[in-house]
SEVEX-680988 format. One record per residue: x, y, z of N, C-alpha, C in turn. Coordinates in steps of 0.001 Angstrom, whole numbers, plus 500000, padded with zeros to 6 digits. Example, Ala and Ser with C-alpha at 12.3 -4.5 7.8 and 13.67 -1.06 7.14 Angstrom:
<nodes>
513190494310507800512300495500507800513200496700507800 512850497750507080513670498940507140512900500030507870 
</nodes>
This chain:
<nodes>
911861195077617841912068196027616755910736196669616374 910999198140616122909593198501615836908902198571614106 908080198520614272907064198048612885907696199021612038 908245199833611746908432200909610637909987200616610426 910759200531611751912447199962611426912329198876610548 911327197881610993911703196058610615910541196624609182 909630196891608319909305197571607077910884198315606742 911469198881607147912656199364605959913325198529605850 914144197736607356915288196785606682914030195718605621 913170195543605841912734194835604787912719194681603428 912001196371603357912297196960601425913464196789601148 914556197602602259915445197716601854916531196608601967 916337195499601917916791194410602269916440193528600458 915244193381600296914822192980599421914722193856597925 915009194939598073915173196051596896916403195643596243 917103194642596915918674194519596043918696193382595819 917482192678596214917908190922595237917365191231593877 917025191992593383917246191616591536918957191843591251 919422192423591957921135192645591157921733191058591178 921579190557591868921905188618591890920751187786591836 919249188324591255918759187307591411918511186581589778 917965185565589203917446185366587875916078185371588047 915822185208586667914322185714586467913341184506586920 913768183811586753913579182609587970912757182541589281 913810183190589604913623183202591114913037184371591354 913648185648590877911849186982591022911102186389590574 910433185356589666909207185021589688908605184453591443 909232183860591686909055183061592716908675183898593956 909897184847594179909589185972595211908382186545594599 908042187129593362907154187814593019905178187401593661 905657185970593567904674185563593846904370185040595576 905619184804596250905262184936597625905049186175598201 905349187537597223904715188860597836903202189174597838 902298188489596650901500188318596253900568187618597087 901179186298597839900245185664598647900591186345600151 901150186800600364901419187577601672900346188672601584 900305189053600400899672190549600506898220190228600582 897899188848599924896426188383599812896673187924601370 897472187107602324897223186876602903897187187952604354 897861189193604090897677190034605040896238190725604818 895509191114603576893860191096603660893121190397604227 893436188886603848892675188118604999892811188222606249 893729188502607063894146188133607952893017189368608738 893566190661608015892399192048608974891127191092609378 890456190732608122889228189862608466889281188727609370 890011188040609106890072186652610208890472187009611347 892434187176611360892830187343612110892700188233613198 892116190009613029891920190992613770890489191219614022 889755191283612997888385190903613424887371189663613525 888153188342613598887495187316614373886547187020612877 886283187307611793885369187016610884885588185415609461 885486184397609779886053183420608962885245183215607783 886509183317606593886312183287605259886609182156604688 885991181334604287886529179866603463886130180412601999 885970181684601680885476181898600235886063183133599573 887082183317599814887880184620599560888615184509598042 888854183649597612888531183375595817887493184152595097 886527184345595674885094185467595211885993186524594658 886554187406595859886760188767595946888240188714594943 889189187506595233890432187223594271890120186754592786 889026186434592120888439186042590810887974187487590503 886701187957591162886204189218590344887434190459590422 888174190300591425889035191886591312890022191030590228 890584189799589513891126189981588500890571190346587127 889170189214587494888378189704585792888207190888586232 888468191353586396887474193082586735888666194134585955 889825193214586656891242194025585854891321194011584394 891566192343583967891380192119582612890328192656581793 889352193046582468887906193039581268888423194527580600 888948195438581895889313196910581521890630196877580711 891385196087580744892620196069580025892379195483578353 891782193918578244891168193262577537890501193982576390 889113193783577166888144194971576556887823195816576375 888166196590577373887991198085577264888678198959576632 889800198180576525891723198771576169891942199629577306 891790199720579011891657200803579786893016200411580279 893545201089580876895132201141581622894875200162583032 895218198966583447894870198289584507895155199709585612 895294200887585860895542201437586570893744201582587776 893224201948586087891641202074586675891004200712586955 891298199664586290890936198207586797890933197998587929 892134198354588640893229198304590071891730198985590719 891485200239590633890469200925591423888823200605591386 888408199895589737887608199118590358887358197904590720 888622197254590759888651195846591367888636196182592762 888981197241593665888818197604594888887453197681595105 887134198682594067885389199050594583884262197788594729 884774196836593155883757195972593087883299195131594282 884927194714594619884853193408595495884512194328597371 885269195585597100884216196077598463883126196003598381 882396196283597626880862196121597668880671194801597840 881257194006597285880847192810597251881033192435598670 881868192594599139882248192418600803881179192921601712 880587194537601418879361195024601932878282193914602104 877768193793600532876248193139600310876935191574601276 877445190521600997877666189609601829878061189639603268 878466190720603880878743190999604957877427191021605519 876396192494604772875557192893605512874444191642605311 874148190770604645873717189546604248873752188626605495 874666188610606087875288187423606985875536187891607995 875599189420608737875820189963609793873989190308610328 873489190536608937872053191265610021871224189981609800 871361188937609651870873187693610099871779186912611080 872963187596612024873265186639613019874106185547612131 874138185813611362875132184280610827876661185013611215 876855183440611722878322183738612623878895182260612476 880349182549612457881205181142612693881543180368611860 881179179553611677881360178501610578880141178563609990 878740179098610058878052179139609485878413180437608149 879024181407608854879072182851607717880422182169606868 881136181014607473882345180352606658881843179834605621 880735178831606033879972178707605120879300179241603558 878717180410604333877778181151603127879139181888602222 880634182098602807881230182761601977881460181764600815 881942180335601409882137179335600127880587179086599396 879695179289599653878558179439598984878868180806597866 879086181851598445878921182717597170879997182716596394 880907182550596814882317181918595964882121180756594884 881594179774595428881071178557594026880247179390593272 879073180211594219878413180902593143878757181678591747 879986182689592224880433183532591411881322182395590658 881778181545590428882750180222589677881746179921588779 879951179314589334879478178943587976879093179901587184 878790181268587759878173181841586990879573182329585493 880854182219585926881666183203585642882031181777584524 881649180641584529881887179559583900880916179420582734 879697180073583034878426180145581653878516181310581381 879453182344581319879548183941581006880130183670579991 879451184349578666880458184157577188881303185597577342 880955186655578480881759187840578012883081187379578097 883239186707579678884539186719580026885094185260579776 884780184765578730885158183494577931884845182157577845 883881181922579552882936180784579773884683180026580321 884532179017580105885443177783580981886564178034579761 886409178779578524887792178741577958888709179621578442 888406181112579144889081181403579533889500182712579223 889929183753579944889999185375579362891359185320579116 891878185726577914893021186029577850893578187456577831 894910187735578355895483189625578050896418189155576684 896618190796575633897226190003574927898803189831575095 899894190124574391900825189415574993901547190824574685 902873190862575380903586192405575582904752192046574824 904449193043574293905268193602572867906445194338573233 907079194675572453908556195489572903908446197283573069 907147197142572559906486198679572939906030198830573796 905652197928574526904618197989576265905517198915577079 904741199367578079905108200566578408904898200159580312 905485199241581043905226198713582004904189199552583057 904617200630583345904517201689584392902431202153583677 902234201606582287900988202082581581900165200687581954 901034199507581582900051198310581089900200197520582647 900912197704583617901305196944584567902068195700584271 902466195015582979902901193884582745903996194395582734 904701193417582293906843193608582260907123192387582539 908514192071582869909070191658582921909430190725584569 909924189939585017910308189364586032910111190510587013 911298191162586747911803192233588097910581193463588087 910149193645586995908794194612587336907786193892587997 907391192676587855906487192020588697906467191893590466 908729191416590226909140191837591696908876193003592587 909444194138592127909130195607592371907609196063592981 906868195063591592905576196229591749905201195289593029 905234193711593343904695193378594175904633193099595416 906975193727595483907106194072596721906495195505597371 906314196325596797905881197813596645904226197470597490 903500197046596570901778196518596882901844195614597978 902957195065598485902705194357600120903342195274601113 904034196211600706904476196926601733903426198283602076 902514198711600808901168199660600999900556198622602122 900427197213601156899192196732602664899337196373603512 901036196203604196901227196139605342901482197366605943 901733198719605248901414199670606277899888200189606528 898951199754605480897631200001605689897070199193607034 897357197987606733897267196973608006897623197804609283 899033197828609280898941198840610781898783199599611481 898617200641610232897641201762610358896062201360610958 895554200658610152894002199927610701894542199657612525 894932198550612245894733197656613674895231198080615030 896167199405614655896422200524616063895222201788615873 894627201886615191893485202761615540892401202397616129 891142203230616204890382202894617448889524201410616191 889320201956614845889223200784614736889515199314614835 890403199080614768891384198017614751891418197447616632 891088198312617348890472198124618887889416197416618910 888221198248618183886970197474617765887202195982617193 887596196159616133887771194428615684888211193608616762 889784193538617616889614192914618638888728192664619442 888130193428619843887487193635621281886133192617620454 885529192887619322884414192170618718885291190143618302 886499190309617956887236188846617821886991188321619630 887200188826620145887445187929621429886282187883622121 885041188837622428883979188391622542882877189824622232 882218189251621401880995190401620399880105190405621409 879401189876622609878228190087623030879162191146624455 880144190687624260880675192206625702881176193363624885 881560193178623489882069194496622696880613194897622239 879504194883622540878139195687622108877562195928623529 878012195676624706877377195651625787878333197295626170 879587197341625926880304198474625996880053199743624538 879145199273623954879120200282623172879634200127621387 880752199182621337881197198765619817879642198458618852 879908199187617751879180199394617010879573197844615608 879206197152616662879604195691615873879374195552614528 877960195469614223877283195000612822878815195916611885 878795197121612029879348198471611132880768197852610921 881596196910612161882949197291612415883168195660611521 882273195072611322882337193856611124882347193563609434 880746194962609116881105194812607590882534195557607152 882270196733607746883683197611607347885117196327607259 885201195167607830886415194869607998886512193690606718 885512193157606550884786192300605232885353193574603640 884687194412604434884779195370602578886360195334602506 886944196437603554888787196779603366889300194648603271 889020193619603488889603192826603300889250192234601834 887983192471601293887826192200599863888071192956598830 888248194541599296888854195386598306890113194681597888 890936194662599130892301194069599247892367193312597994 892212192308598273891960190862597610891918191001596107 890427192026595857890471191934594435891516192587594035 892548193738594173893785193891593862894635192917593804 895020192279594633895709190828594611895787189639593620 893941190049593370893426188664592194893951189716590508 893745191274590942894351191979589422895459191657589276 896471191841589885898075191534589681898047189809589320 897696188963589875897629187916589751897399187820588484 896160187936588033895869187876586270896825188302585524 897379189344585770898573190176585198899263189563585161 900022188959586416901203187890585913900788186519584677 899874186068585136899588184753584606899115185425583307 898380186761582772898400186680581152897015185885580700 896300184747581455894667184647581584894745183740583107 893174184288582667892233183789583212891061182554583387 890898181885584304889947180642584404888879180479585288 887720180472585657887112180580586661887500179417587390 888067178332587215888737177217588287889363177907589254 890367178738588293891997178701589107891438180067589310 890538181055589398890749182385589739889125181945590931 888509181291590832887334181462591998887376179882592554 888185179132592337887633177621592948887975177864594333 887737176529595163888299176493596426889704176793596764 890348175962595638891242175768595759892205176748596235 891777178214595137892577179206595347892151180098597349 891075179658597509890743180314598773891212179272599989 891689178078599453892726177425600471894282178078600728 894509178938599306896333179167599435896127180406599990 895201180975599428894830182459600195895235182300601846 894487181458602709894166181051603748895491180585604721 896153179633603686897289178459604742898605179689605097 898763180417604392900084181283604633900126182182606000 898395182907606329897998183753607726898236182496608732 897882181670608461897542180424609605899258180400609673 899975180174608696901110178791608952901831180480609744 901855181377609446902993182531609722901870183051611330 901312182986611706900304183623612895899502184377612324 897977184285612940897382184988612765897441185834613610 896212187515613475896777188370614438897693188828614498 899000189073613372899822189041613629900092189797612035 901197191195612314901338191660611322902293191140610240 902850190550611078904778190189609777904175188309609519 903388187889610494902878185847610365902525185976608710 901577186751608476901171186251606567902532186211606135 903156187378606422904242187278605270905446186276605402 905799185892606628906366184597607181905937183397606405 904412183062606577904022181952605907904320181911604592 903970182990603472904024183182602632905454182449602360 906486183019602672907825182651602543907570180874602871 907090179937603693907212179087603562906093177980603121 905147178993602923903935177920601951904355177839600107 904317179183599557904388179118598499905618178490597840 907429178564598312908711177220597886907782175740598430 907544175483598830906655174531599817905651173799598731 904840174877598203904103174348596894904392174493595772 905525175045595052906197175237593574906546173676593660 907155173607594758908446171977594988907705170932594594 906107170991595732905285170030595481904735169877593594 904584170710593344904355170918592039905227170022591308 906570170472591202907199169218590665907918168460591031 907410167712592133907591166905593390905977165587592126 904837166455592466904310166002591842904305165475590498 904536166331589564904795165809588069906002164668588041 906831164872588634908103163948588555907740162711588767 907027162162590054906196160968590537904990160946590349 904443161955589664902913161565588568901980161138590241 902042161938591573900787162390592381900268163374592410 898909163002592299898032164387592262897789164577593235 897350166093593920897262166771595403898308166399596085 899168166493595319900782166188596596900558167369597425 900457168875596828900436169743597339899864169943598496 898526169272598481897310169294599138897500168380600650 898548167347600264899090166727601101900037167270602128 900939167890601408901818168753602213901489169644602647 900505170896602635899808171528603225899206171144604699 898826169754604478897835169118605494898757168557607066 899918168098606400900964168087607303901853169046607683 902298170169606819902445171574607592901272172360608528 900018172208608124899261172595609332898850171923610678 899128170215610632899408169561611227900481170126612224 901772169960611588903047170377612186902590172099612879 902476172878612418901722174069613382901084173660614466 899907173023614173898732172836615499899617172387616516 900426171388616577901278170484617280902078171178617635 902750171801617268904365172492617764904282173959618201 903319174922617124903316176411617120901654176473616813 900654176444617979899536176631617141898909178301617582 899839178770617227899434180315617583900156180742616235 901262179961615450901708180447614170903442180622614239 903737180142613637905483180608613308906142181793613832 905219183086613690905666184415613779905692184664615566 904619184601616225904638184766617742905807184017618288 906574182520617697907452182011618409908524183063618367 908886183031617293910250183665616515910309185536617570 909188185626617172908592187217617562909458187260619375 908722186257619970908936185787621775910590185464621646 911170184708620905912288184448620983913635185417620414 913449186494619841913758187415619563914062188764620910 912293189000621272912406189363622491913122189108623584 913136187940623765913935187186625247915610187295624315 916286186875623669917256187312623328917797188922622954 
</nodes>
């Protein structure tokens, strides 16, 4: 099926579960669109251009405070937040890119320095009295005058909407990228960089460029995010933690792979609500963390190319 047929039955597949769904459960979808969409940003970076991020919480923390501070403080319409939570965290993607690309840091070492500037931006954002220190930024709460389409907040099904809407921009942005000559470049630099500069790929350039469009991404991802949740924490908006969920959904659905984030998504995030109160019920902590560890387990072992290439191959042959 081709990429633009399988995008409509999609929208249009999913445009009609609010008529039977509860508010419930659009939360739920709301939020596996959310990690799909964070996880199809990552993925340009990892998956298409070979670049590994263990610190992508950075770019998902500042593009939310970045939202809130303009909504918060500024009283600004998250519309313009939205645009500079793009800009910020591109830049931010630039300066660490170009940081770690024109010194040769590669691999698990540039995996490295990303969870380095990621803790970084956590303590600093933890001794910041603007944006509340460890108590926390709050939005205030929506009134019967809010004006969804102004403030971005609403209700269940506006959260649904807006966040099926914002994964279907970045999955056609995605494919747009990765069939152009860019998106050539990134491969050709993922599978081996010292023969994609020997032919001419303009590596260092194709490498930050794919860092910035994946952290712009992101900090949009981390704005809506704040939006739903109403505040903010530098734990839960820059810890590891959050640049692990970012991460497991590209892996568990295929990387490389345009529809794998959003696959995973669908089965990481029911996967961790459950654990959630899987956990509270039997009072274990990191159940989640547990089950994660044995779903990626279960990948390496069975599908270690990702969920989506099987399904994808078996589709084909049928």
């Amino acid at each position: 099926m081709k990429p633009a047929i399988l995008t409509a039955v999609f929208l249009a597949t999913f445009a009609l579960v609010p008529l039977f769904a509860d508010d419930f459960q659009l939360s739920i979808l709301a939020l596996i669109f959310l990690f799909a969409y964070v996880g199809q940003a990552w993925n340009l970076m990892m998956g298409f251009a070979g670049q590994l991020s263990l610190g992508h919480a950075l770019y998902f923390g500042v593009g939310g405070y970045t939202v809130a501070v303009f909504a918060q403080i500024f009283g600004l319409t998250p519309w313009l937040g939205m645009v500079a939570a793009f800009a910020v965290c591109g830049l931010l993607g630039i300066v660490l890119g170009s940081l770690g690309f024109r010194f040769a840091v590669r691999g698990v070492y540039f995996a490295l320095l990303t969870i380095a500037f990621a803790e970084l931006a956590r303590v600093l954002f933890e001794h910041w009295d603007f944006v509340g220190k460890t108590g926390g930024l709050f939005l205030p709460a929506v009134t019967a005058q809010n004006n969804p389409l102004f403030s971005l907040r609403g209700s269940a099904t506006f959260f649904y909407y807006a966040l099926l809407l914002s994964l279907a921009a970045c999955w056609g942005v995605a494919a747009l990228l990765v069939r152009s000559r860019v998106g050539y470049y990134w491969r050709a630099i993922r599978e081996d960089e010292e023969a994609a500069r020997a032919i001419g790929v303009p590596a260092f350039r194709m490498k930050v460029l794919a860092v910035a469009i994946s952290a712009g991404l992101t900090g949009i991802g981390g704005g809506w995010f704040g939006l739903m949740s109403g505040s903010l924490f530098p734990d839960t908006m820059l810890g590891m933690r959050m640049s692990i969920e970012i991460l497991v959904a590209p892996i568990v659905g295929g990387l490389g792979t345009l529809f794998g984030p959003i696959l995973g998504a669908f089965v990481v995030v029911p996967l961790n609500e459950l654990s959630k109160e899987a956990a509270q019920h039997f009072n274990i902590a990191g159940l989640n963390f547990l089950l994660y560890g044995l779903l990626l387990m279960a990948v390496i072992l069975f599908a270690p190319d990702g969920l989506w290439p099987r399904i994808s191959a078996w589709l084909r042959l049928r």
